[in-house]
N, C-alpha and C positions, 0 to 999 in steps of 0.2 A: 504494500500500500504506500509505505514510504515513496518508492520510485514514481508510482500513478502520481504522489501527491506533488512530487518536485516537477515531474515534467509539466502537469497542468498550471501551477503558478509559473513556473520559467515560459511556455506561452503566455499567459497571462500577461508576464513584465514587457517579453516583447511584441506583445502583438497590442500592450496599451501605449507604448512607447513609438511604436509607427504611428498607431490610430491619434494620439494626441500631435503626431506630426501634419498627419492629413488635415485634424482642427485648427491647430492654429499656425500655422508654416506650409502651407500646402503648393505652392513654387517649390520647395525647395523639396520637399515628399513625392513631385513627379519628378523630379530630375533626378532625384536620388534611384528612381525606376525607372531613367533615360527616355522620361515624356515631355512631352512639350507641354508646357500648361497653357492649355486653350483657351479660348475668350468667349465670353456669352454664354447663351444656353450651352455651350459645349463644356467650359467651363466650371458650371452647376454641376453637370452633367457628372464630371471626371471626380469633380472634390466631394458630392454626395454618395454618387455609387462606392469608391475608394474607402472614406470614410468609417457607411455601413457597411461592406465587407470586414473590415478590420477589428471596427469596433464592435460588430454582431460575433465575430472569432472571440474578440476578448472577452467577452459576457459570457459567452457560453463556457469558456476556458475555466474563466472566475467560480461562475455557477457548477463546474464539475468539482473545481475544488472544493467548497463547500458542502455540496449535499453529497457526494461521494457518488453521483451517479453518472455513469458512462453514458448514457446518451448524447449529453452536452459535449462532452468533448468528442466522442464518437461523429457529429455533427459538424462541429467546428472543422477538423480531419476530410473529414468529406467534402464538405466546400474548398479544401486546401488540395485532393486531392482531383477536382473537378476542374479546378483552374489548371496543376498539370497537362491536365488531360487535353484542357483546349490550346493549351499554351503550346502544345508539339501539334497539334489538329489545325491550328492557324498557320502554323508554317509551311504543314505540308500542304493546305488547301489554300492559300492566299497568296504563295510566295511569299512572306516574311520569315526571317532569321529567328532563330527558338531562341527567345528570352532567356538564357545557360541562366544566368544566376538569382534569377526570380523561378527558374522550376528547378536549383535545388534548393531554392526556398523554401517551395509548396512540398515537395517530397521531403525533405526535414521535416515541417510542418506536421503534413502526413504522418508519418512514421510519429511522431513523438504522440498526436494525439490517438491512434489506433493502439497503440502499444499501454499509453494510462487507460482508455475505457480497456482495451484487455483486461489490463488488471484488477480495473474496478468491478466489471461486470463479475471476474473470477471471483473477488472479497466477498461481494456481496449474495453470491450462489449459498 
């Protein structure tokens, strides 16, 4: 339980640590993921979606911590591991370059939160 309990806060720390980046520095949070920061509705667009991706990962992270239930982070994981999945799916169909070190982001990601619900889901059997 110990391990479930460290990976879920160590997501937590970093994935509130981006998300407070996207609030309030969000220039420097797309280009930290070599985007342009857009103008206008495009703009809204990047720094709302961005945002609640991050900061809906960090909630869930938190909330596994606390109640000890793999779901949350089981979820969190899966959105990390979905973004993967498009992030190699857009290059091979759009012609773009695979974003290397935002998908070993999402597979870190991945991995850390499949591995705490593992464990938790095992505790709690």
């Amino acid at each position: 339980m110990k391990i479930a309990n460290t990976l879920s806060i160590l997501l937590t720390i970093v994935l509130g640590i981006i998300s407070a980046q996207w609030i309030f520095s969000p220039e420097s949070a797309a280009q930290s993921l070599s985007m342009l920061y857009m103008e206008g509705d495009a703009r809204n667009t990047q720094v709302r979606d961005f945002t609640a991706f991050f900061l809906g990962t960090t909630i869930m992270s938190f909330l596994s911590f606390v109640t000890k239930q793999y779901q949350w982070i089981f979820s969190a994981g899966l959105i990390f591991l979905i973004a993967g999945i498009f992030n190699v799916l857009t290059a091979v169909n759009y012609e773009t370059e695979i974003a290397v070190t935002s998908l070993i982001s999402e597979l870190i990601f991945t991995s850390m939160a499949f591995t705490a619900a593992y464990i938790y889901k095992a505790n709690n059997l």
